[in-house]
C-alpha positions in Angstrom: -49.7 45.5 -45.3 -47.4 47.0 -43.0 -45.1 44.8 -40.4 -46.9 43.9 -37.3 -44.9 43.4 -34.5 -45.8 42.5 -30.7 -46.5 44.9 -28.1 -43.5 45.4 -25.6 -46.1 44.9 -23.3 -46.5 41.3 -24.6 -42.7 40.4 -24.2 -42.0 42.4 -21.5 -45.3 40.6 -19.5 -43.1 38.9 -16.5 -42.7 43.1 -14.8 -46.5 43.2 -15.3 -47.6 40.4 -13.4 -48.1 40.5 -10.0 -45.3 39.3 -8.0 -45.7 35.6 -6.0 -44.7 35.5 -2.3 -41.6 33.4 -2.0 -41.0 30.8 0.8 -38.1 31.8 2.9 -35.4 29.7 1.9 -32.6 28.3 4.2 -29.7 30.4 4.5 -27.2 28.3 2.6 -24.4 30.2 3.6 -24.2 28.7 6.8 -25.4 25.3 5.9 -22.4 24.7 3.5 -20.1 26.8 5.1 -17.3 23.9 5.2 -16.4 23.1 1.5 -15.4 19.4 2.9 -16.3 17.5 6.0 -13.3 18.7 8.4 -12.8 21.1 11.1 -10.2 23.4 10.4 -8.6 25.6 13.4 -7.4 28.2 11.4 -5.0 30.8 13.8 -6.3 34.1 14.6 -4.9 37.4 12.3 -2.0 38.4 13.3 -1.4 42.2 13.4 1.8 43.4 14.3 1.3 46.8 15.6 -1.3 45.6 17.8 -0.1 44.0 21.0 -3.3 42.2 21.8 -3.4 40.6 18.4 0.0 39.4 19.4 -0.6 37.6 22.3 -3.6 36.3 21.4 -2.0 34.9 18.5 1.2 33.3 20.3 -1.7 32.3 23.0 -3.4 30.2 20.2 -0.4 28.7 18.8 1.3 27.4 21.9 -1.7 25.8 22.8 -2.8 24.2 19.5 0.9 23.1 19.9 0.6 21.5 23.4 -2.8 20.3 22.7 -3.3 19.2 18.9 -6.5 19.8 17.7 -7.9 17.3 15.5 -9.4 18.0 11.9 -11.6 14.9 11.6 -14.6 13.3 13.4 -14.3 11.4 16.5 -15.2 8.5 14.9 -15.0 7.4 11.7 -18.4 7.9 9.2 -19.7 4.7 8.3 -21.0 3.3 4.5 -21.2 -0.1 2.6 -20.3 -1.0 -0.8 -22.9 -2.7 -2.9 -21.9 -4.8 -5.9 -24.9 -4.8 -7.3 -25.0 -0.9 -8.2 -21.3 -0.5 -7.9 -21.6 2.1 -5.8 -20.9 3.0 -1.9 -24.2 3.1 0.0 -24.5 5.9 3.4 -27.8 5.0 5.8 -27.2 7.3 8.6 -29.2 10.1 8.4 -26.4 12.9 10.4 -23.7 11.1 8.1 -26.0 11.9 4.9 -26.4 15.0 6.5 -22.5 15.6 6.9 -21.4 14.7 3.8 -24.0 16.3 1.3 -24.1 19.7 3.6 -19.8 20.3 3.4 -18.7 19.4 -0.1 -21.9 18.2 -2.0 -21.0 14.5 -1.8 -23.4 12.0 -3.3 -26.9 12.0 -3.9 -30.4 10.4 -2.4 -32.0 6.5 -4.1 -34.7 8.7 -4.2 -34.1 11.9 -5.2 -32.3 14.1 -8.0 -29.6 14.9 -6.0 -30.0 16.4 -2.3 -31.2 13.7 -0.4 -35.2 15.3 0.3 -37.3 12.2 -0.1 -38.5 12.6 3.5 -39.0 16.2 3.1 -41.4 15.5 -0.1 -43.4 13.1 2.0 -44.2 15.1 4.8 -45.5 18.0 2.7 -47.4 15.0 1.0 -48.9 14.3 4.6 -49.8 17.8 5.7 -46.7 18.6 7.7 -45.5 22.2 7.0 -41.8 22.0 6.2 -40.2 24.4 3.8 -39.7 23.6 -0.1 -37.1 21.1 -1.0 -35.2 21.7 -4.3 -36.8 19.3 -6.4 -40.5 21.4 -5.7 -38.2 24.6 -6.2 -37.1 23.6 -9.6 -40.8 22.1 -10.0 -42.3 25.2 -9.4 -39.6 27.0 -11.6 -40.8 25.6 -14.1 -44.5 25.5 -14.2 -44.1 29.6 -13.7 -41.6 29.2 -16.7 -44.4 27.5 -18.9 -47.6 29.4 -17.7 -45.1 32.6 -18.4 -44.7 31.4 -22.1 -48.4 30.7 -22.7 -49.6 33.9 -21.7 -46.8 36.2 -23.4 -48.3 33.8 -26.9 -51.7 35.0 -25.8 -50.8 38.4 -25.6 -48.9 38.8 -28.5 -52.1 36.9 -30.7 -54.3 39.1 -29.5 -52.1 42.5 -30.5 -51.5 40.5 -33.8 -55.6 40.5 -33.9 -56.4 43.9 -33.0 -54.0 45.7 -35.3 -55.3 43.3 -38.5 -58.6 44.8 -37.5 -57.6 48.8 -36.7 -55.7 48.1 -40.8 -59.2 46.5 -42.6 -57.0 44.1 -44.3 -59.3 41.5 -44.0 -63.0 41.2 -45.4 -64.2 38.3 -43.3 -64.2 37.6 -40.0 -61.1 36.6 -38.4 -61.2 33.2 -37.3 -60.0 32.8 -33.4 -56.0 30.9 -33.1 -56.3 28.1 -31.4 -55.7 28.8 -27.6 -51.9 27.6 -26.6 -53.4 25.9 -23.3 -56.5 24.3 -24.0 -55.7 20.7 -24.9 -58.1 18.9 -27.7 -60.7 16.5 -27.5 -59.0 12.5 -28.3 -60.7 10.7 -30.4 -61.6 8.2 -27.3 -63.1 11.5 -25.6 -65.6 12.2 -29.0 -66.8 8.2 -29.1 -67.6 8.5 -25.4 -69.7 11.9 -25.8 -71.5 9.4 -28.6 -70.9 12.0 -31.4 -67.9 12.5 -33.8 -67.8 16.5 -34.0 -67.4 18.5 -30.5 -70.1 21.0 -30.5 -69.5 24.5 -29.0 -71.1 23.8 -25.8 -68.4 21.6 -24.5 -65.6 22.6 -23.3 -61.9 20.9 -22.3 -60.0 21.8 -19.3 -57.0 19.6 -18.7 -58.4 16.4 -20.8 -61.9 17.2 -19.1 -65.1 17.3 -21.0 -68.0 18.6 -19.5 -71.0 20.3 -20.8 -70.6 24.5 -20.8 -74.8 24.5 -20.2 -75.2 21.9 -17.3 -73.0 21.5 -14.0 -70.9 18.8 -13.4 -72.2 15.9 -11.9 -71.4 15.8 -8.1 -71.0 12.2 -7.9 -69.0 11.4 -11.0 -67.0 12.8 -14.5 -65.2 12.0 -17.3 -61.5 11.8 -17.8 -60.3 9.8 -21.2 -63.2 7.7 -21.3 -63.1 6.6 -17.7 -65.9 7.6 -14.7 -64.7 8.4 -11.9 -66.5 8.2 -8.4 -65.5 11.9 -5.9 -66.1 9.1 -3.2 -63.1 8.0 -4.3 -61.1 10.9 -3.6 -63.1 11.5 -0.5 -61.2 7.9 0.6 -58.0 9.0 -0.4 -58.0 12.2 1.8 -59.3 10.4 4.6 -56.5 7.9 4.4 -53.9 10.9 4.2 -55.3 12.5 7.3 -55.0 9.3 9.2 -51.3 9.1 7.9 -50.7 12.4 9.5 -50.2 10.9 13.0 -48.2 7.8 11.8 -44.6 8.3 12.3 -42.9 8.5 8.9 -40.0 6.7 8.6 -37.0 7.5 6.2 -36.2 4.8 3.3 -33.8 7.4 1.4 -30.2 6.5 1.7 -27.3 8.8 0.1 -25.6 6.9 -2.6 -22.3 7.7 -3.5 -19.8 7.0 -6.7 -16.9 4.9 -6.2 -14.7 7.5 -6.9 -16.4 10.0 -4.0 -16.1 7.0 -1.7 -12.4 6.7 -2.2 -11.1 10.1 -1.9 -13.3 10.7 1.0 -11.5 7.1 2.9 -8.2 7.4 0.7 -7.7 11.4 0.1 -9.6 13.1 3.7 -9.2 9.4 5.5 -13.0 10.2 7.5 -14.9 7.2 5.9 -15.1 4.0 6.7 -16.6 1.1 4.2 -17.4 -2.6 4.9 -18.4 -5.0 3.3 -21.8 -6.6 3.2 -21.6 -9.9 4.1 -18.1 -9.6 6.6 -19.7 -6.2 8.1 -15.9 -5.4 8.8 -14.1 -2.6 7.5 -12.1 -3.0 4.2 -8.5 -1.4 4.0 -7.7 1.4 1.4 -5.3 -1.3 -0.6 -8.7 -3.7 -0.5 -11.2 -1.0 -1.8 -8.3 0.2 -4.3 -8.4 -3.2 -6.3 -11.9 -3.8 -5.2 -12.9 -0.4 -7.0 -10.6 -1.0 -9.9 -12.5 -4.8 -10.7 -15.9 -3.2 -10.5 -15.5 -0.4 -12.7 -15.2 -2.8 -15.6 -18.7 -5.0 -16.6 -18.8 -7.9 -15.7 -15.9 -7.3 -13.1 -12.5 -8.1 -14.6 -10.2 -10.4 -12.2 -7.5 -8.6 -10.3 -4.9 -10.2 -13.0 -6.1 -8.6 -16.0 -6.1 -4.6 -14.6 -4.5 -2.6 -16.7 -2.9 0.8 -15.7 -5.7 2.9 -17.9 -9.0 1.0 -15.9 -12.0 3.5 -15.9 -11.9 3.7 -12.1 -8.0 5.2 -12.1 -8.2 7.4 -14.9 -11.6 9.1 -13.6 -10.5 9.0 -9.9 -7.2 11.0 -10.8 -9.3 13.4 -12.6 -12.1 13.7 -9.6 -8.9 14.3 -7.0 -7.5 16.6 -9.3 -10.1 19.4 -9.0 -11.4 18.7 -5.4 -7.5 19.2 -4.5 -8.0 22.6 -6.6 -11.5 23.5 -4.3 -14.0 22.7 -6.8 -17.0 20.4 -6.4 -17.3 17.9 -8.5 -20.4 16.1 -9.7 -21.5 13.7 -12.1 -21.9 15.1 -15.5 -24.3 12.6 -17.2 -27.0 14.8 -17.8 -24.8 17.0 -20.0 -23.3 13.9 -22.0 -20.0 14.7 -19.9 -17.9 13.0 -17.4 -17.9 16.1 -14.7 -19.3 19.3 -13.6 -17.1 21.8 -12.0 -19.1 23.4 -9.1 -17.3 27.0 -7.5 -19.1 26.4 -4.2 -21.8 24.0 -4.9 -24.8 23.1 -7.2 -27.1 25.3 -4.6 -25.7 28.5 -5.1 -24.7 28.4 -9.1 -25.1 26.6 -12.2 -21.4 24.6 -13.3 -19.2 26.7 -14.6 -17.0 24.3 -16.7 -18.1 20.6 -18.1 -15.0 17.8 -18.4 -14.8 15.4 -20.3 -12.1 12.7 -19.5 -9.7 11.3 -22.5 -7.0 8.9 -21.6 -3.5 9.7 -23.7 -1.0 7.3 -24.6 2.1 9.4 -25.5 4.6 6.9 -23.8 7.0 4.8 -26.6 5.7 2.0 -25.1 2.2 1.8 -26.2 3.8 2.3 -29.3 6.2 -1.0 -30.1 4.0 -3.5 -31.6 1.5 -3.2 -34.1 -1.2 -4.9 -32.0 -0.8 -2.4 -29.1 -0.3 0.3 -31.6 -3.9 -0.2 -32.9 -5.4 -1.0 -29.4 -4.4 2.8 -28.1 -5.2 3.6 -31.4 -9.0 2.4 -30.7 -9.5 3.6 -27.5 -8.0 7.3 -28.5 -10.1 7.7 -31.0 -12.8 10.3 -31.1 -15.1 11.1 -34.2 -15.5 14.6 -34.9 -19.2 14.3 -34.9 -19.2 13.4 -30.8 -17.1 16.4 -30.3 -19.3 18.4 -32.1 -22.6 16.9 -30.2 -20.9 17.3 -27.3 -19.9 21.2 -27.6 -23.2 21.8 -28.5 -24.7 20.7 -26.2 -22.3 22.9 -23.7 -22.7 26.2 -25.7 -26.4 25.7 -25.2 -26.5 25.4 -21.5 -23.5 28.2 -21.4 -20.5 25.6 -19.9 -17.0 25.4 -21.3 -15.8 22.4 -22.4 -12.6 20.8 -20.7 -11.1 18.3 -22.4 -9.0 16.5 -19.9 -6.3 14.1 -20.9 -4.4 12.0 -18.4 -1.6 10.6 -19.6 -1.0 6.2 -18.8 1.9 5.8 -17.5 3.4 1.8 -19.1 2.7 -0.9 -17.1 6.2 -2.5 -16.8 7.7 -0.2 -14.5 9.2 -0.9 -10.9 5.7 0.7 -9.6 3.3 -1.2 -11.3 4.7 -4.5 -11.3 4.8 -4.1 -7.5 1.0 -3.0 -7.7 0.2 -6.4 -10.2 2.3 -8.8 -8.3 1.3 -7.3 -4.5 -2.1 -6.0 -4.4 -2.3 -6.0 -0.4 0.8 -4.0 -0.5 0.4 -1.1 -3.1 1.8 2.5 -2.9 -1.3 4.2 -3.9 0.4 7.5 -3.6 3.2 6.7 -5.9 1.6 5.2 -7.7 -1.6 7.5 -8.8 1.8 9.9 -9.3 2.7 8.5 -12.2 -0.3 9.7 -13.6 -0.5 13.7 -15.4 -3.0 15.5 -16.2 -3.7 18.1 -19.2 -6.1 20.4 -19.4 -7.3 22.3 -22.4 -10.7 24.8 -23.0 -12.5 24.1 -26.0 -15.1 27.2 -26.6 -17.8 26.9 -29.5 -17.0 29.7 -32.4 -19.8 31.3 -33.3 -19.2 34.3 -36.0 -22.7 35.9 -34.8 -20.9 36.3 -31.6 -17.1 36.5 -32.5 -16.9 39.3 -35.0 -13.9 41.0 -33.7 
């Protein structure tokens, strides 16, 4: 028997189907057209052999000198911190609005990640609005699967058709299972009263129903249950009636503590009080605060150390934002980060981090006890990096390996920071952390031949 292999037709079926009108999407070039949630006033070009472009540039900068234009908001964006999800809570809608449309920050209680839950319910209700990126990827995906299932029908039947055209086979060829037809449960077959499914009934999506007489108007089966069409009837009465109600928004952006605090300690535009004082808290309060809730349960303010998880990942997330990259939680990648160009809408990551704390100082090195403390918390089995690479090459991200190297914690800077909490150099002191970056690529020989 010769080798039968599928039709290019078969594998190549996505140019022969007939191509689906898309929804006009939002032009996101405009909608995220400020990486960060400032107003630059950038002078005009300056060209010298043009006299115009002369004095309209002295014009501009005399009077951005007389009058200073400012960068930030007239007032301050406001957001609480809530203990009990450790995390920094926005309920404005134009602040949510603000901060997720320049620089990506947060994401919705209800959502994946851009804040769309009212969105979602108004399509529920009738309203026309366009497609929200959830229904997008949604969408995506279904297409993606029915794709798949007819490219395996395809190529079965060219497998089917050649076996015949050859005469290999002396009986009749029995018909492959079908890749979308789901089988009858055993539930299904004792509520049809018989233990074998005869021809005559067919399945569509979990369905039973008899091939030779029409489904009953008033009722059918689905996994052993009737079910009245009144019942429906109800439910899309009570949907139109929701159509006139005004829908109210319960979606609230949430954000990590580390976004929080570079947007009220690094860009100084947000302001975050406290629950039960409403009043807003200082930079030096939410510093310590931030620093006691990234430990579980909450460690005192007397036993911080200088490597806490809230410092260590908050010099990395400054880090690349200071470089111009968005940077987004990488938890669904088994990684710390995810290293945006201009934001999750317009590309996939580029680069995955992955946050490892160094302890290269002498200090963490003078007793045995400490020795084998840093010792514990530096190591990594091979078998994690391993996972973890994998898992990168597969979704086609590098792997960063960041180390940031702790500082000791008996130096002029941090024993002012552990004796004077309400009075701590922030700056100097997140300076006397480093950072090292290195690329670690998966080597595949298939792929790396020369």
């Amino acid at each position: 028997m010769s080798h039968i292999t599928p039709d290019r037709g078969a594998v190549n079926l996505a140019r022969s189907l007939p191509e689906a009108i898309k929804p006009n999407r939002p032009n996101y070039n405009v909608l995220h057209a400020l990486p960060l949630p400032l107003r630059i006033h950038p002078l005009p070009p300056l060209i010298l052999h043009n006299p115009l472009s002369v004095i309209y540039f002295a014009y501009t900068y005399l009077y951005q000198l007389i009058v200073p234009l400012s960068s930030h908001h007239k007032t301050k964006l406001k957001a609480f911190f809530s203990p009990e999800t450790r995390s920094v809570h926005v309920t404005n809608q134009n602040v949510i609005r603000a901060l997720w449309e320049s620089g990506f920050f947060g994401k919705g209680n209800l959502s994946r990640s851009e804040p769309s839950w009212l969105d979602r319910e108004m399509r529920r209700k009738g309203v026309v609005v366009g497609e929200t990126s959830e229904e997008v990827t949604r969408r995506r995906r279904e297409e993606r699967r029915e794709f798949k299932k007819e490219r395996a029908r395809k190529e079965r039947e060219t497998i089917e058709s050649a076996l015949r055209e050859e005469k290999t086979l002396n009986v009749e060829i029995p018909c492959l299972p079908s890749v979308d037809a789901p089988q009858p449960s055993h539930e299904q077959r004792e509520t049809l009263g018989t233990s074998k499914v005869s021809n005559d009934m067919l399945t569509s999506n979990g369905i039973l129903f008899d091939s030779c007489k029409p489904v009953n108007d008033e009722t059918f089966l689905t996994d052993g249950t009737r079910i009245s069409h009144s019942e429906s009837r109800e439910d899309h009465t009570e949907l139109e009636a929701e159509k006139d109600l005004p829908i109210e928004n319960h979606e609230h952006l949430q954000l990590t503590l580390e976004e929080a605090f570079f947007l009220n300690y690094g860009l100084g535009i947000l302001e975050i009080e406290s629950r039960e004082s409403a009043q807003p808290m200082t930079t030096n309060t939410l510093f310590t605060l931030f620093r006691m809730s990234s430990y579980f349960p909450s460690y005192p303010s007397s036993d911080l150390r200088p490597d806490d998880p809230f410092i260590i990942s908050y010099v990395v997330y400054h880090h690349f934002r200071s470089l111009g990259w968005v940077v987004r939680s990488g938890v669904k990648f088994a990684v710390d980060y995810l290293l945006y160009n201009r934001g999750p809408v317009f590309s996939h990551a580029e680069f995955a981090v992955v946050i490892l704390p160094s302890y290269r100082h002498p200090y963490w090195r003078e007793t045995t006890s400490l020795a084998m403390d840093v010792t514990k918390r530096e190591s990594k089995s091979w078998w994690w990096l391993h996972c973890v690479n994998r898992v990168q090459s597969q979704v086609k991200k590098s792997l960063v390996l960041v180390y940031v190297e702790i500082p000791p914690p008996r130096t002029t800077k941090f024993e002012h920071c552990i004796d004077n909490y309400s009075h701590t150099d922030i700056s100097q002191l997140l300076k006397s952390y480093q950072v090292r970056e290195m690329i670690l690529r998966r080597w595949i020989p298939n792929r790396s031949r020369d």
